[in-house]
N, C-alpha and C positions, 0 to 999 in steps of 0.2 A: 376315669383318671385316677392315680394314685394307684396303681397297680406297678407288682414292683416288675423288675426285667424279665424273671420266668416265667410269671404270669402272663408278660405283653408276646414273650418268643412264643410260649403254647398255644396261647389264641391264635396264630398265625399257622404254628407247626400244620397244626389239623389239616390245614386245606392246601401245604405246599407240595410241592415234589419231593423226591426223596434225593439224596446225594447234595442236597445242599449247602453251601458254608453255613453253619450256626450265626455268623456275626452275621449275615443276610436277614433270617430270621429273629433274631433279637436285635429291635428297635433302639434307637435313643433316645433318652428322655423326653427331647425333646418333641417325638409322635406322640408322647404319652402326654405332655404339657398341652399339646393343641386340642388332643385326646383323636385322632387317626388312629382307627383300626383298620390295619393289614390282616387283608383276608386270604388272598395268593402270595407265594411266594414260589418264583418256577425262574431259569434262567430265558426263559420268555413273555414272561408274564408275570407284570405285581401291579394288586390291584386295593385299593383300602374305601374306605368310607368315613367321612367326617361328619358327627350332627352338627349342623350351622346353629354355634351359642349365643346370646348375645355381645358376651365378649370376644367375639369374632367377629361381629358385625363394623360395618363401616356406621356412618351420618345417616345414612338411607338403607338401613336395616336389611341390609344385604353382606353376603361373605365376603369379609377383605379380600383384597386383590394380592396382599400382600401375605394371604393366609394362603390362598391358592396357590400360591408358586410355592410356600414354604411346603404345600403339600404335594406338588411333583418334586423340590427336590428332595424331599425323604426316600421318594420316590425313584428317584433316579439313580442316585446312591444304593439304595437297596438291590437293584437291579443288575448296575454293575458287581458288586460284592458280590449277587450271588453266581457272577460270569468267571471270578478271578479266582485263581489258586491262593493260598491260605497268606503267601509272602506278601503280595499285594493290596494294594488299598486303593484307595480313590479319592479324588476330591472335585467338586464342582467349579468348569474354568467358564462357562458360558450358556449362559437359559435366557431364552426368549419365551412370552406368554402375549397372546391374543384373548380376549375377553371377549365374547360372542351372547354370553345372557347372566343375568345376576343369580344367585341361588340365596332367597328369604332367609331369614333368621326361623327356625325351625325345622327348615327341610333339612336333608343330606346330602350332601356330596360324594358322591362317585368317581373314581381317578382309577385310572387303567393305562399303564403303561408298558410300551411296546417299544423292541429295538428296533432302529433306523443303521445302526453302524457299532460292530462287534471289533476292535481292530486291539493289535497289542499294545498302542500308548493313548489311545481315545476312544470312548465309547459313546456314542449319540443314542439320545432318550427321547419316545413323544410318549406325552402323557396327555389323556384326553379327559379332561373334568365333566361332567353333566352331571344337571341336578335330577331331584326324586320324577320327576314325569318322563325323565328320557332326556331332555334335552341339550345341546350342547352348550354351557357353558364358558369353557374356555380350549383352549390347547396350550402345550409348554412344551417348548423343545429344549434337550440341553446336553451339552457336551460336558464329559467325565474323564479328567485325565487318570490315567493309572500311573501310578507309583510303588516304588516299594513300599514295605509295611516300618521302612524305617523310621523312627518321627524326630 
C-alpha cells in the first residue's frame, strides 16, 4: 500500500497485453487502499491477488464479503476500460456474488475475471475468487454500463 499511481499502473504493465487503454491499467486508489494487486491486464482477462489483512477480515477471521465484491468490482471495471475506446467509461449498474468458502485472515485471494457479454451499451463480468489452496471461494457476476467519458 501507499504506492503512488505509476507505480500501481507498472506493476500491472509487465504482465498485460499490449494495446491497452492506460486508464485500464492504472488502478484507483481505492485497489491500492484495499491493497489488490493486478497482475493481467488483457481485454480477456484481469486477474489480481489480495493478502487477506486483518483489517479485512470479518468477526470470524475470514475475508469480508464485502471486500470480495469490492474486489470483482475493481475488477469488472478494469475489464470493461480495457474493452472501450478512449471516449467511453463505465460504471457498475448490477453484481451479484455467491460465497462458496471463506478465505483466513493470512492467506490470499485470487480473482480472475472473464467476459460473459461484450455488447456496445453493457458489458457482463464473472469473476471467480479462490483462495491459496485452489479453492473456490466465491463467484461475482456483474453488469457495466458504457457511457460516454462525459461526467
Amino acid at each position: 500500500m501507499g504506492r503512488d499511481p505509476q507505480e500501481r499502473a507498472d506493476s500491472a504493465s509487465a504482465d498485460s497485453a499490449s494495446g491497452i487503454d492506460a486508464r485500464a491499467v492504472e488502478q484507483p486508489p481505492f485497489a491500492d487502499f484495499l491493497g489488490m494487486k493486478v497482475t493481467v491486464v488483457s481485454r480477456d482477462l484481469v486477474t489480481a491477488e489480495l493478502v487477506v489483512r486483518e483489517e479485512l477480515g470479518n468477526r470470524f477471521g475470514i475475508l469480508h464479503g464485502g471486500a470480495i465484491m469490492a474486489l470483482a468490482d475493481n475488477l469488472g471495471g478494469t475489464a470493461t476500460i480495457a474493452n472501450l475506446p478512449a471516449e467511453l467509461t463505465t460504471t457498475t449498474i448490477e453484481s451479484k456474488t455467491n460465497f462458496f468458502a471463506g478465505i483466513a485472515v493470512g492467506d490470499t485471494a485470487r480473482a480472475e475475471c472473464t467476459p460473459l457479454h461484450r455488447g456496445r451499451s453493457t458489458m457482463v463480468w464473472q469473476t471467480r475468487v479462490t483462495r491459496g489452496d485452489g479453492k473456490l471461494a466465491a463467484i461475482v457476476t456483474q453488469t457495466q454500463l458504457v457511457l460516454s467519458g462525459k461526467r
